[in-house]
C-alpha positions as CSV (number, residue, x, y, z in Angstrom):
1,X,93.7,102.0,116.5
2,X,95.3,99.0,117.6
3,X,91.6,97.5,117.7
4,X,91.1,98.2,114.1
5,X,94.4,95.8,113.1
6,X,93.9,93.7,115.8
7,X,90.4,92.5,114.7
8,X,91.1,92.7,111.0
9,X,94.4,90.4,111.5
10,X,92.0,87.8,113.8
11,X,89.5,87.7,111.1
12,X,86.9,89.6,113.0
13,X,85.7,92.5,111.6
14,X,82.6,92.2,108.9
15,X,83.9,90.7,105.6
16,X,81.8,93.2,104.0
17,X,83.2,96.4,105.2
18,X,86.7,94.6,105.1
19,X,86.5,94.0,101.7
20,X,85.0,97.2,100.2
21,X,85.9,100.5,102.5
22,X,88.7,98.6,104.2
23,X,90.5,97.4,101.2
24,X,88.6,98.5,98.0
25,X,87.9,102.3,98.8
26,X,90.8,102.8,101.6
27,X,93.3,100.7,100.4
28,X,93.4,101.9,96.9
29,X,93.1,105.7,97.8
30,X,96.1,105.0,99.6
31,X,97.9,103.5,96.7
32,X,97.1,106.2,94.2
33,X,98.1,108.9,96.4
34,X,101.2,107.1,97.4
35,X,101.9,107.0,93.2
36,X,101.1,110.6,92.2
37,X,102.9,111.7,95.0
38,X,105.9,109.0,93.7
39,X,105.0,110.8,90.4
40,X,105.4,114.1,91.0
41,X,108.8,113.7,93.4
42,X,110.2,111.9,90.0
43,X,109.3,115.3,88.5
44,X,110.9,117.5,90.8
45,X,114.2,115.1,90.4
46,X,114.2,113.9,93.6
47,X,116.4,110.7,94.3
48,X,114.9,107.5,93.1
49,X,115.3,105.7,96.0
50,X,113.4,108.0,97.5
51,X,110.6,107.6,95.2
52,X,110.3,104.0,94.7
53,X,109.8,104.1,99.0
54,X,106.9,106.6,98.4
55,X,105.4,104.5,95.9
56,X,106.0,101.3,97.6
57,X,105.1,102.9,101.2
58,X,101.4,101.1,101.2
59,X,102.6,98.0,100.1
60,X,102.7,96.3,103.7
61,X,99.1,97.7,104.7
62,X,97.8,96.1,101.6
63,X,99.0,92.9,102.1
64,X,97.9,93.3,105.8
65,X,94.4,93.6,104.5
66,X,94.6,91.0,101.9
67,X,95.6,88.4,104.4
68,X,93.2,89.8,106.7
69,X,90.5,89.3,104.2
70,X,92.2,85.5,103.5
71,X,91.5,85.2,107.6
72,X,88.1,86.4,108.1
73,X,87.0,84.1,104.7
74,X,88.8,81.5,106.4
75,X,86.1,81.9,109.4
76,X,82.9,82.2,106.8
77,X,83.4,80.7,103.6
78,X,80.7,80.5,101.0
79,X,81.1,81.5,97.3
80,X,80.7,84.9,98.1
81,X,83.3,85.1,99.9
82,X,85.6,82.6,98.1
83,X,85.1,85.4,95.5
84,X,86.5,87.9,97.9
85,X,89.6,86.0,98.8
86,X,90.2,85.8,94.8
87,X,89.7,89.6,94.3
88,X,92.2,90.4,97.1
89,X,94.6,88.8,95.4
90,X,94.0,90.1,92.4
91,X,93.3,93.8,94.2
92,X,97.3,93.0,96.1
93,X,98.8,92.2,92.6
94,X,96.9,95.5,91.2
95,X,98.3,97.5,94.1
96,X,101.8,96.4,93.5
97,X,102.1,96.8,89.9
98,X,100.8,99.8,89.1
């Protein structure tokens, strides 16, 4: 496991798979589940503290992978990937507001 964040945070690991399972596909699924479960402890009454923790519980993994995707396009470049770097941003704004 250690491995996983350790190339990621070096810039490493294969912009591609970074990018889309890493952060598109993993990333998000971990966002929504983290806000429908957020949702549905606001239902049950459950403190708000406690809530806004649920739903903010991702937040540091995302911008993990969004600076990991800065690092490896730091190492590559192109337009591709200058593309990328902007839809990471955008992806770690997306995350944190909704």
């Amino acid at each position: 496991m250690t491995d996983f964040f350790r190339t990621r945070w070096r810039g490493e690991a294969p912009l591609d798979r970074l990018f889309w399972r890493d952060m598109l596909l993993v990333g998000t699924i971990l966002s929504i589940a983290s806000s429908a479960l957020a949702l549905i402890l606001l239902g049950l009454k459950l403190p708000l503290w406690l809530v806004l923790v649920v739903h903010f519980l991702p937040v540091p993994y995302n911008i993990f992978l969004t600076i990991a995707v800065w690092r490896t396009v730091e190492k590559g470049g192109g337009p591709k990937a200058q593309l990328m770097m902007l839809g990471a941003a955008l992806w770690l704004i997306a995350t944190v507001v909704a």
